[in-house]
C-alpha positions as a printed NumPy array, in Angstrom:
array([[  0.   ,   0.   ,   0.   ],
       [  1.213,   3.848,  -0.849],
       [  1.98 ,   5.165,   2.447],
       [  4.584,   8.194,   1.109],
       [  6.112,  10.183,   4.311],
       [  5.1  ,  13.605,   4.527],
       [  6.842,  16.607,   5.755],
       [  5.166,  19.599,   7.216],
       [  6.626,  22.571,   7.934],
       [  5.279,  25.015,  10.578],
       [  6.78 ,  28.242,  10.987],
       [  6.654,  30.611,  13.931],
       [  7.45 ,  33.505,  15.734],
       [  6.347,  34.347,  19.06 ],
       [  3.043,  32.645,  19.033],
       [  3.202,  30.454,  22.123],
       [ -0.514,  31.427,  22.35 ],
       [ -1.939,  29.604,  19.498],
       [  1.145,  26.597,  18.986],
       [ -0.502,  23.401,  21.03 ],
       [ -3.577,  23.989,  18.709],
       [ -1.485,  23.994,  15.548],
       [  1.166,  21.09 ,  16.296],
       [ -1.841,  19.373,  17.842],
       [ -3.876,  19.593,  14.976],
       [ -1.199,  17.689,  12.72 ],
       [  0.082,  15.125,  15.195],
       [ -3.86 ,  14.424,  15.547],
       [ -4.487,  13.478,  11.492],
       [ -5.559,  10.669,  11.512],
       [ -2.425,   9.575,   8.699],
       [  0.126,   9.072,  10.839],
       [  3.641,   9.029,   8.354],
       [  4.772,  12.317,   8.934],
       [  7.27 ,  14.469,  10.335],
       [  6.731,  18.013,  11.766],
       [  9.648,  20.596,  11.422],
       [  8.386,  23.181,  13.365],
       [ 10.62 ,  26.269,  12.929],
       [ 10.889,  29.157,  15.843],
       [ 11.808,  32.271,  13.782],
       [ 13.829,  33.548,  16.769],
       [ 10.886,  33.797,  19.044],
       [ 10.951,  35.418,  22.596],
       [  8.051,  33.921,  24.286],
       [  7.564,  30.516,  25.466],
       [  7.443,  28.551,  22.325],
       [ 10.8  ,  26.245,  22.786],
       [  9.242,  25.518,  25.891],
       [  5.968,  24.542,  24.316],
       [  7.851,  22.594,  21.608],
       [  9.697,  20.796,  23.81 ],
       [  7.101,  19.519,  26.337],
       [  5.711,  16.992,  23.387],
       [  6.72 ,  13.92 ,  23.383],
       [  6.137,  12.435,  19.884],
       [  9.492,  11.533,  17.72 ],
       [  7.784,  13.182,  14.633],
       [  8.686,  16.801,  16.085],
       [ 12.006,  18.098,  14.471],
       [ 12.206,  21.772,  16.708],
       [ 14.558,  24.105,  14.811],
       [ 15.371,  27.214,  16.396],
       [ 17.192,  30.564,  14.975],
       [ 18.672,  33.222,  16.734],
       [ 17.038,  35.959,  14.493],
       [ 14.156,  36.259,  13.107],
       [ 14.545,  36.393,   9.278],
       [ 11.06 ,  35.992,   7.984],
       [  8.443,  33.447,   7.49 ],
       [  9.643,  32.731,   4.352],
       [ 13.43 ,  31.807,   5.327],
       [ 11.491,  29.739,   8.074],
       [  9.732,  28.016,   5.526],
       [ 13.387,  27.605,   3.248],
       [ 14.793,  26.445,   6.52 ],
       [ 12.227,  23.989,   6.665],
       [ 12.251,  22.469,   3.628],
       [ 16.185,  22.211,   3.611],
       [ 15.517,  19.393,   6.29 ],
       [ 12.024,  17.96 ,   5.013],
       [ 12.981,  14.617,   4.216],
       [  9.115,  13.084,   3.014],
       [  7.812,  12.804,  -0.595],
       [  5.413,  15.351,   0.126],
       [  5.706,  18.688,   1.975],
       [  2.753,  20.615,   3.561],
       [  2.647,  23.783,   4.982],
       [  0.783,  24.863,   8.589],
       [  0.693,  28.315,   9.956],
       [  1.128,  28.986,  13.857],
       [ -2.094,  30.327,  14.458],
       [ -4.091,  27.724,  11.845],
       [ -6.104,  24.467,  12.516],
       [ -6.236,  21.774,  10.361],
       [ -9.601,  20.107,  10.021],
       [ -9.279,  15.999,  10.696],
       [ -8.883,  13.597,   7.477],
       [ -7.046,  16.976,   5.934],
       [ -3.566,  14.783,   5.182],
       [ -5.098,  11.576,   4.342],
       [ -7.479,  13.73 ,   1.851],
       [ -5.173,  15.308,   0.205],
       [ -2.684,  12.213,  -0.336],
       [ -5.266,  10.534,  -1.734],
       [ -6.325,  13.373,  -4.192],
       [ -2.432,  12.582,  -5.448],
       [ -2.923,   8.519,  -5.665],
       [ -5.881,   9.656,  -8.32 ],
       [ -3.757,  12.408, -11.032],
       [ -0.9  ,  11.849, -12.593],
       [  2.739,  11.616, -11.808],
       [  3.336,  15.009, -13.438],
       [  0.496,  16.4  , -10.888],
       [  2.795,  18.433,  -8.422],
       [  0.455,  20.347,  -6.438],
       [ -3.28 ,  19.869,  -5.16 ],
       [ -5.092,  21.898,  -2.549],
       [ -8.432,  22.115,  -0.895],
       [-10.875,  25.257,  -0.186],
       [-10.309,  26.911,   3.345],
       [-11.907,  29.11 ,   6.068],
       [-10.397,  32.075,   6.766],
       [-11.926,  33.535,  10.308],
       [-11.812,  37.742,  10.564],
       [-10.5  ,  39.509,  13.533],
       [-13.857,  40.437,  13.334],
       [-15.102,  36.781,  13.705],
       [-16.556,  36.448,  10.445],
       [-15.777,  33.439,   8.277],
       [-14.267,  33.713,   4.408],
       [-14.42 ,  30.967,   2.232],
       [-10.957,  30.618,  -0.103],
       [-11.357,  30.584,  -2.678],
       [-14.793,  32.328,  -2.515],
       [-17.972,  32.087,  -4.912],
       [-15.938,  34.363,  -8.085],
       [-13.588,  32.003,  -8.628],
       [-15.835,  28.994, -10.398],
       [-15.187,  25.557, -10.176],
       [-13.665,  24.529, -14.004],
       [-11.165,  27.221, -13.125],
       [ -9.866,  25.464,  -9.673],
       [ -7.26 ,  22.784, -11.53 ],
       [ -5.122,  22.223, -14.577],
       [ -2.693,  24.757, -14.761],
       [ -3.063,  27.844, -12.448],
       [ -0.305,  30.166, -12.811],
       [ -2.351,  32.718, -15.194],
       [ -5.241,  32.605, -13.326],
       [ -3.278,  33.064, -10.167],
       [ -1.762,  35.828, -11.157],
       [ -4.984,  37.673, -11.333],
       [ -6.697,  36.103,  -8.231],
       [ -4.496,  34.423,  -5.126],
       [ -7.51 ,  31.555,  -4.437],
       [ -4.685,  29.071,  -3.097],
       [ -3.489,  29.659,   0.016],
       [ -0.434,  28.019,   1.572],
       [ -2.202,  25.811,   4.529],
       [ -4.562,  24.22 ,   1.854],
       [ -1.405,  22.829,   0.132],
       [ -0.04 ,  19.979,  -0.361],
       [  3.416,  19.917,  -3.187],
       [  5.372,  16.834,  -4.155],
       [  8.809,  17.496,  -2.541],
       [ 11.002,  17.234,  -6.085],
       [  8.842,  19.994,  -7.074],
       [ 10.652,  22.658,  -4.732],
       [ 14.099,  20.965,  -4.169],
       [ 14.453,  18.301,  -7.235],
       [ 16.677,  18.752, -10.275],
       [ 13.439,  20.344, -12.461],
       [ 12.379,  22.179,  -8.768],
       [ 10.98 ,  25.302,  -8.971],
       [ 12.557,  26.833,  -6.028],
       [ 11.715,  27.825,  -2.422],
       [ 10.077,  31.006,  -1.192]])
């Protein structure tokens, strides 16, 4: 059976606050082959101390001295990722349950030259109020094949509703990192 290892990367600075729900919400999926590189951007507040009360071997805790960006975070991240996949989970996001296993399975149904999917996401407002991404303007026949035209005039993909093959970013054809 396909059981590919997945990296996720989870980048953050000085959000102690919202971290257990985050890391929580990943070690939780209910597909279990993954690592978490969770990457503290230099923080100040408690998060190495937060990181380093779980006890699951899955956590990788990488800490910098400065902070230098979610972005390098990210880089930093995927320098280590060592899984055929590579996900991406904010410090202050929740993943719903079944989100990994969904998502892998998307990739067991397209073809090998398939390098990204994604799902839709909900976005809550500081003012509580819930946004659907991509929202109602963006219709359906324009969600997949190939997106870089259409995202340049409309961002519908966000980066915690992704999931990229690995070789995509870092492989000999990769595109890059951020």
């Amino acid at each position: 059976k396909w059981h590919p290892l997945v990296s996720v990367i989870l980048p953050t600075w000085n959000r102690a606050k919202y971290l257990p729900q985050a890391m929580d919400s990943v070690l939780s999926q209910d597909y279990k082959n993954l690592e978490l590189f969770v990457v503290d951007d230099g923080s100040t507040d408690e998060t190495g101390q937060i990181v380093n009360s779980y006890k699951d071997d899955r956590i990788c805790y990488i800490r910098t001295s400065v902070n230098r960006g979610a972005a390098a975070a990210r880089n930093l991240g995927i320098s280590c990722a060592t899984g055929e996949f590579i996900m991406f989970q904010n410090s202050n996001s929740v993943w719903r349950p079944g989100k990994l296993r969904k998502e892998l399975e998307k990739f067991s149904d397209v073809s090998m030259d398939t390098v990204v999917v994604y799902h839709s996401m909900a976005r809550v407002t500081s003012e509580g109020k819930c946004k659907e991404i991509p929202d109602s303007s963006v219709m359906f026949g324009e969600r997949s094949g190939r997106l870089f035209d259409k995202l340049l005039k409309q961002d519908f993909i966000k980066l915690p509703a992704v999931c990229i093959r690995r070789a995509a970013l870092v492989g000999a054809d990769g595109i890059g990192t951020f």
